[in-house]
KEKE-3310 file (N, C-alpha, C; in steps of 0.2 Angstrom, whole numbers, plus 5000, padded with zeros to 4 digits):
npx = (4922:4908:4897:4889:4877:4873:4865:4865:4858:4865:4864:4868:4881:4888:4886:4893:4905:4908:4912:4922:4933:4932:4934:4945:4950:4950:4956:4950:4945:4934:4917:4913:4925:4929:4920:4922:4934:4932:4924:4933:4941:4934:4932:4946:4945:4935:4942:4955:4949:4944:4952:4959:4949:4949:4962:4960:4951:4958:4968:4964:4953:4955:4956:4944:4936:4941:4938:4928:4935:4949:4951:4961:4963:4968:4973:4976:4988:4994:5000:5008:5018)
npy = (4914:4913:4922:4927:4937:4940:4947:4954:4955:4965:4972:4980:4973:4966:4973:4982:4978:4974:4988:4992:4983:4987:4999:5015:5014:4999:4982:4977:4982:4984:4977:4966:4961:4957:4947:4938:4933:4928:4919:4909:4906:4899:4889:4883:4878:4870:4859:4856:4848:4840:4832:4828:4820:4810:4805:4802:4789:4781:4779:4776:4766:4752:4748:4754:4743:4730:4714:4712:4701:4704:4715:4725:4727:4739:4748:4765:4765:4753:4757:4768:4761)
npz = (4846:4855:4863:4881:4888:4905:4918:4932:4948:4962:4979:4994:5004:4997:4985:4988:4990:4976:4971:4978:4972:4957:4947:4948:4958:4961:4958:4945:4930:4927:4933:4923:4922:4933:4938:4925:4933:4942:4941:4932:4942:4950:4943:4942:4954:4955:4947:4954:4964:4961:4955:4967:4974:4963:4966:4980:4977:4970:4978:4990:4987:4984:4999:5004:4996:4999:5008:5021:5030:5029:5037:5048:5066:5074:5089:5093:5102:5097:5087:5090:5095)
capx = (4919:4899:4898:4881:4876:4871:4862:4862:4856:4865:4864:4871:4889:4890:4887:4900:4914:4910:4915:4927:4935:4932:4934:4950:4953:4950:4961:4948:4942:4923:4913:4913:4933:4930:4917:4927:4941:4928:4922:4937:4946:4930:4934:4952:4943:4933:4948:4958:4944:4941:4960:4960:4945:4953:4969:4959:4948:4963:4974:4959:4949:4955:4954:4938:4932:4942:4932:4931:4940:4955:4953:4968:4959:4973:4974:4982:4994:4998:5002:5012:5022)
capy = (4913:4916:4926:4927:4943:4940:4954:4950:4963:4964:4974:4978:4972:4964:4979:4986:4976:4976:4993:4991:4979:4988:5005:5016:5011:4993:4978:4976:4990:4984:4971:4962:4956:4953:4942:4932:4931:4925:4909:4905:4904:4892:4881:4879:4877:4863:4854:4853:4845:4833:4829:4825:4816:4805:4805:4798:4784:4778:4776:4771:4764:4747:4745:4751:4738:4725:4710:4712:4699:4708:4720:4723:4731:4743:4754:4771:4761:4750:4763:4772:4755)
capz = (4852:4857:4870:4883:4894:4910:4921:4939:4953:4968:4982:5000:5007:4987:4980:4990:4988:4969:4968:4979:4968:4953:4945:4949:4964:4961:4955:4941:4929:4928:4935:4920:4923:4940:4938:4922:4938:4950:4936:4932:4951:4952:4938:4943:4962:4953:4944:4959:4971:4954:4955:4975:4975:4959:4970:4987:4976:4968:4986:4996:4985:4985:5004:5004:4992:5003:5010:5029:5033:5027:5042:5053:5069:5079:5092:5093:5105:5091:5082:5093:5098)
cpx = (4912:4901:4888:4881:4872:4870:4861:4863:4860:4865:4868:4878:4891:4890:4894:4905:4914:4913:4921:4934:4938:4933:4944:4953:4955:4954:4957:4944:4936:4922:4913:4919:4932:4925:4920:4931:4937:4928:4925:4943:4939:4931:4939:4950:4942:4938:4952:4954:4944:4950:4960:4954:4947:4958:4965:4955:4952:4969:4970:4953:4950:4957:4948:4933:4936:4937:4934:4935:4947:4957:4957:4964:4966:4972:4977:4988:4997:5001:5008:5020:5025)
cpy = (4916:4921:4927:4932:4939:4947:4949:4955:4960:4973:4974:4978:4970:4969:4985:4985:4975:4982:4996:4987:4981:4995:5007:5016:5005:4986:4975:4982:4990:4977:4965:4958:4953:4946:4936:4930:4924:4917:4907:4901:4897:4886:4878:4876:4868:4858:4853:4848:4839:4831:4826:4821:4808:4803:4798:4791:4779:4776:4775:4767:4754:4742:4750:4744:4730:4721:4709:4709:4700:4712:4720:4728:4734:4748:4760:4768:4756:4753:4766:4767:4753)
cpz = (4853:4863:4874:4887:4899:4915:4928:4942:4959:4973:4990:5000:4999:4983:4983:4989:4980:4966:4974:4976:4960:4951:4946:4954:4967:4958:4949:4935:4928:4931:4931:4922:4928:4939:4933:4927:4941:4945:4936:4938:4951:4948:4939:4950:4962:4952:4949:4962:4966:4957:4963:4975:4969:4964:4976:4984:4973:4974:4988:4994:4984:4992:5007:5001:4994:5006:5019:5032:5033:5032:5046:5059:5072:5081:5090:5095:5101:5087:5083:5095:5091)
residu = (UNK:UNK:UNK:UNK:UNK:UNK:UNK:UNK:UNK:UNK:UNK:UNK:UNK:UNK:UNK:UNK:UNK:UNK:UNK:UNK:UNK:UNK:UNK:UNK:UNK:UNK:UNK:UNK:UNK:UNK:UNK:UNK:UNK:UNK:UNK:UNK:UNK:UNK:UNK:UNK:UNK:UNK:UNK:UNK:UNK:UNK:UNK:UNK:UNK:UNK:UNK:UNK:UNK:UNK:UNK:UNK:UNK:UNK:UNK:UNK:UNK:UNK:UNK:UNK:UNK:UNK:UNK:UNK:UNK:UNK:UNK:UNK:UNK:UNK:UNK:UNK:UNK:UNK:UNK:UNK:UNK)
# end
């Protein structure tokens, strides 16, 4: 596996809760883990949002792509009735 260094400054409330996060009082023992966490909570973040957005183009997608005249116009009162 390659591997790439990254160096990034932060400062502030970020700098804060990175070392609250980390060391021996922290649920990570260096910034390096925490940051592997962070990417990977985003990748799984991504993959879901990819899955529900597949999900709603496959259920809605073919009464978006319907020809107006297919349209049923209904109230809420219809609805409810």
């Amino acid at each position: 596996m390659e591997y790439t260094n990254v160096n990034v400054r932060i400062g502030g409330v970020l700098r804060d809760h990175l070392q609250q996060v980390t060391g021996d009082n922290g649920a990570y023992d260096n910034a390096s883990e925490y940051i592997r966490g962070l990417i990977r909570r985003d990748r799984e973040r991504a993959a879901k949002e990819q899955q529900v957005i597949e999900w709603m183009l496959e259920t809605m997608g073919p009464a978006l792509q319907a020809d107006k005249s297919e349209y049923v116009v209904e109230t809420l009162e219809d609805s409810l009735s």
